[in-house]
C-alpha positions as CSV (number, residue, x, y, z in Angstrom):
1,X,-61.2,62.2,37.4
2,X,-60.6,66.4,37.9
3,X,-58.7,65.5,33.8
4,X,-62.0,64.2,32.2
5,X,-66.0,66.1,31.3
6,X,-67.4,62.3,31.7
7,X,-67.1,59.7,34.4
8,X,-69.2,56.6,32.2
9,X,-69.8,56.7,28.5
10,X,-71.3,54.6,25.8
11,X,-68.9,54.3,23.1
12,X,-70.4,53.2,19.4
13,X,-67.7,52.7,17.3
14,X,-69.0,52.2,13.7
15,X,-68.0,48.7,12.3
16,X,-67.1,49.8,9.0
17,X,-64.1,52.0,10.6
18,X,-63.0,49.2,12.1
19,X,-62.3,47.2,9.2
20,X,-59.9,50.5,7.2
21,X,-59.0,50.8,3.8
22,X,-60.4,47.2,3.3
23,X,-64.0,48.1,3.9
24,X,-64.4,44.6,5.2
25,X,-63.2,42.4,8.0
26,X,-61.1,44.1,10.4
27,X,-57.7,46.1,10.4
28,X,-56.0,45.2,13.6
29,X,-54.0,48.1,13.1
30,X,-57.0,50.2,13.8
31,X,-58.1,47.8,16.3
32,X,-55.2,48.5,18.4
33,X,-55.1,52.5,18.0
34,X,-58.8,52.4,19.0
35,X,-57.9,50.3,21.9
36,X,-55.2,51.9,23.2
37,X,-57.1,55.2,23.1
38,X,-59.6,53.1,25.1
39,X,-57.2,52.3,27.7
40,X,-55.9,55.3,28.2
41,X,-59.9,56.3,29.1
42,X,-59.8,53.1,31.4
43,X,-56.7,54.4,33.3
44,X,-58.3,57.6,33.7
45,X,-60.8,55.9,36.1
46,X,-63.7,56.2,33.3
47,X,-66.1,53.3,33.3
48,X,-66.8,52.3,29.5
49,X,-69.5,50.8,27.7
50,X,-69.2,50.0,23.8
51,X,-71.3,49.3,21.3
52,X,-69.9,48.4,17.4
53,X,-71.8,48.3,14.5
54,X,-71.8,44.8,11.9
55,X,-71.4,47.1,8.4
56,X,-68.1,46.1,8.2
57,X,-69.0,41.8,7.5
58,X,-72.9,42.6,7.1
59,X,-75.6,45.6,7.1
60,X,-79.4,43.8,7.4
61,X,-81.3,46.9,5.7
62,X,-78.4,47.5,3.5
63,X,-76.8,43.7,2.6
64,X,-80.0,42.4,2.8
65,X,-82.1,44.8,0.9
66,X,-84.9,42.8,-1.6
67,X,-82.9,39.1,-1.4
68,X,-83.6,38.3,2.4
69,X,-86.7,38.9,4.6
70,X,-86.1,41.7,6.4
71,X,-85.9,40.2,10.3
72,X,-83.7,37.1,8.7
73,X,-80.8,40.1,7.4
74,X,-81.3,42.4,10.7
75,X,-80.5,39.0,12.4
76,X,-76.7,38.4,10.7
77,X,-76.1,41.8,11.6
78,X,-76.9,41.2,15.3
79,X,-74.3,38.3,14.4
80,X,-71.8,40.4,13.0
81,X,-71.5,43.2,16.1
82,X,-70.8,39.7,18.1
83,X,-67.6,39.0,16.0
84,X,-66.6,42.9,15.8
85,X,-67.3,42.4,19.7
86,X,-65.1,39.1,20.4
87,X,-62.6,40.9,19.0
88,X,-62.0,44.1,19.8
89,X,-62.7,43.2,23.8
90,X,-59.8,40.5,23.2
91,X,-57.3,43.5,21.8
92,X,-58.1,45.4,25.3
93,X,-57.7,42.0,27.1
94,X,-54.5,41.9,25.4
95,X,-53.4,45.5,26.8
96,X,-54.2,44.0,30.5
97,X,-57.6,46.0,30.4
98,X,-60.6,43.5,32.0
99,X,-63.5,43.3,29.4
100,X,-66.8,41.6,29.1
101,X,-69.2,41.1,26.2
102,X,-72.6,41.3,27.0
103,X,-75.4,40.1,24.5
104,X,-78.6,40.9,24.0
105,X,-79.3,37.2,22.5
106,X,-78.6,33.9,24.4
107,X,-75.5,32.5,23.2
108,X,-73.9,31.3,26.5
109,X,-70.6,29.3,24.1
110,X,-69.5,32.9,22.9
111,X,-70.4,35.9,25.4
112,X,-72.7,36.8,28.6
113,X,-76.1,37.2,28.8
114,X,-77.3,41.3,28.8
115,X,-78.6,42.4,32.2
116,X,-78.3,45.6,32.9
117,X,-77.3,44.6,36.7
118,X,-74.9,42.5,35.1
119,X,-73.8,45.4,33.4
120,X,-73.7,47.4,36.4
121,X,-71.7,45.1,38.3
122,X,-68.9,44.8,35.8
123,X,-68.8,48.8,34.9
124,X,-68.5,49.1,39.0
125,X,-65.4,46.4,39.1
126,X,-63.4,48.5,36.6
127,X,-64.4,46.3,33.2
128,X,-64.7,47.7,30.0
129,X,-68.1,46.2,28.7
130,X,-68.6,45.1,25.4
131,X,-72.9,45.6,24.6
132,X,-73.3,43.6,21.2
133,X,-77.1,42.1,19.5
134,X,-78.1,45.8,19.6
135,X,-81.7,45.6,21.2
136,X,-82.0,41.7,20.6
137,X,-84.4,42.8,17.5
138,X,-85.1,43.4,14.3
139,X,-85.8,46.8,12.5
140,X,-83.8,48.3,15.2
141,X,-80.4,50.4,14.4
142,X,-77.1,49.5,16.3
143,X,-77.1,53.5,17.1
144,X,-80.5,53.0,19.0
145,X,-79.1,49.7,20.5
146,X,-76.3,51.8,21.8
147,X,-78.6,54.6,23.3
148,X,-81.1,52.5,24.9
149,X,-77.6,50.7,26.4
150,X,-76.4,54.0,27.5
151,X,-80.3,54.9,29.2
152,X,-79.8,51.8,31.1
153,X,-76.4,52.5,32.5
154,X,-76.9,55.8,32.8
155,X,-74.2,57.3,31.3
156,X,-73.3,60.5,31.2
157,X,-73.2,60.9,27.1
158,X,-73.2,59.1,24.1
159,X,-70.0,59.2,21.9
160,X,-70.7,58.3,18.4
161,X,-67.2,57.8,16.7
162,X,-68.0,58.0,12.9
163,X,-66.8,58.0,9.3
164,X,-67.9,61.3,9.4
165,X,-66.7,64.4,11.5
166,X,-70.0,65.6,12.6
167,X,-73.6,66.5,11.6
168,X,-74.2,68.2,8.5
169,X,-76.9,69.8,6.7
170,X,-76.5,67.2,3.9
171,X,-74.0,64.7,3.1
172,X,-70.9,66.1,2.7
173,X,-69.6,63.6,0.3
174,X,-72.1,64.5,-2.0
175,X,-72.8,68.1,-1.3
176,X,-69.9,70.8,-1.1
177,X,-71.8,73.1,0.6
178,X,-73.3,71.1,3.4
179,X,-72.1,72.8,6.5
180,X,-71.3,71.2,9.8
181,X,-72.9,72.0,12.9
182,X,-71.4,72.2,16.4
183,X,-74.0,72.6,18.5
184,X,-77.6,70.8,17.8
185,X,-81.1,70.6,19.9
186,X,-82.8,67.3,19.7
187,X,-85.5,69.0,18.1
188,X,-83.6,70.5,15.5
189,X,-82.1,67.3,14.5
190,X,-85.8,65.6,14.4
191,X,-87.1,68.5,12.2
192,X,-84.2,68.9,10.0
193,X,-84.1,64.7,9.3
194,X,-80.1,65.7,9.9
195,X,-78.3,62.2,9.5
196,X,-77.1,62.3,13.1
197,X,-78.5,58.9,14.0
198,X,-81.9,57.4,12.6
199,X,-85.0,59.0,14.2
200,X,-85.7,55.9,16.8
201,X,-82.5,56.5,18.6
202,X,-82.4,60.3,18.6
203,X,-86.2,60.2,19.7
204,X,-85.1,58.1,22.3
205,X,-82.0,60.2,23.1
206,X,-84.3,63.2,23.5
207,X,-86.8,61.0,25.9
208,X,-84.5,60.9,28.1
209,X,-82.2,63.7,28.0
210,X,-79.0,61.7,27.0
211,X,-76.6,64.1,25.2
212,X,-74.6,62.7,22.2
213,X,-71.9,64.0,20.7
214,X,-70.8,62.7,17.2
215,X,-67.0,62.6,15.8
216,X,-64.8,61.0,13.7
217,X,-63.0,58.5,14.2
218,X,-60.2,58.4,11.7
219,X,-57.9,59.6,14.8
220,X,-59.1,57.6,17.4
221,X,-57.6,59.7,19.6
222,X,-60.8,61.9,19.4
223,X,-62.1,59.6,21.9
224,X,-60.2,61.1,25.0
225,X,-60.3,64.4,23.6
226,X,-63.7,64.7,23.6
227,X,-63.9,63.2,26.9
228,X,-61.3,65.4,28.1
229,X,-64.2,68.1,27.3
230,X,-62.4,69.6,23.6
231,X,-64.8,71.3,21.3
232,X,-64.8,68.7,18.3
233,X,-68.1,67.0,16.4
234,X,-71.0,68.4,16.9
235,X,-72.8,67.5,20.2
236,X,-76.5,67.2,20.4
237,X,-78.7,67.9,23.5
238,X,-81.7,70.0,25.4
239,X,-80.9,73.9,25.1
């Protein structure tokens, strides 16, 4: 444990890198780079939660946007993070790493119901746990899902592995100049509107003093780099 910054994290892995050069379904390819990178945080002795995203079959606010009512949309993408779920936690079962998923949402013929002693349990036997549904609500982002997850574990940060390779000071796909930030205060995120995560999770983030560091993850090896304490993303906390 002397080899890594973090004993338990909250991984979100966004669902739209999971499914590559596609942009829909799921690259197994990636699947398995991600998952071995996992592993390899598994054998280090760190306990793991994650949390994926649904853009990559279905994004309520997005997808859903002026055909659907809005709780009706919000409610295939709690659907989709299940699949994303189911299958990435059967990739690390594949590698001989133990994994659970967890649901926010009763659906007792796919996955376990979410407790967080359940949760607790599992982390504590050496499982790698699988947190999908987001909150169980509507009008709620999978990055807040995965923060209020990480709250109730307590872990000691939030890794957000993203398209992107950081924060910026505007999107960097549209705007050459947008500059990335290393280091970022809760506050400054909040008053900036930096796209870091949406306000509800960062707010919540900031409530209870969670640090999260955001990164790419093209090279999913950024994972264990990052928990091996390297200086990449931009990592957002109190002063």
């Amino acid at each position: 444990m002397s080899q890594v910054r973090y004993k338990r994290i909250l991984l979100k892995l966004s669902g739209e890198a999971l499914a590559g050069d596609k942009h829909h379904g799921l690259d197994f390819e990636i699947i398995g780079a991600v998952c071995d990178t996992i592993k390899r945080c598994h054998d280090l002795g760190v306990q793991v939660g994650v949390v994926i995203g649904g853009g990559n079959f279905w994004r309520g606010v997005k997808d859903g946007a002026d055909k659907m009512q809005r709780s009706h949309a919000d409610s295939m993408g709690m659907l989709a993070t299940v699949m994303n779920c189911i299958a990435v936690a059967d990739a690390l079962e594949r590698r001989g790493v133990p994994s659970r998923v967890l649901s926010a949402v009763e659906m007792p013929k796919f996955c376990e119901y979410f407790t967080r002693d359940t949760a607790e349990r599992y982390l504590n036997e050496g499982k790698v746990i699988f947190f999908s549904c987001g909150t169980g609500n509507p009008y709620f982002s999978t990055d807040t899902g995965a923060v209020l997850r990480g709250v109730e574990i307590e872990a000691d940060a939030i890794l957000l592995a993203k398209n992107v390779d950081g924060v910026y000071s505007a999107d960097p796909r549209k705007d050459p100049n947008a500059v990335r930030f290393d280091h970022l205060t809760y506050d400054e995120v909040l008053a900036r509107h930096l796209q870091a995560t949406d306000t509800t999770a960062m707010t919540l983030a900031m409530d209870n003093h969670m640090p999260i560091i955001v990164f790419e993850l093209k090279d999913p090896e950024n994972i264990l780099r990052v928990l091996q304490g390297e200086n990449i993303g931009t990592i957002v906390k109190e002063d």
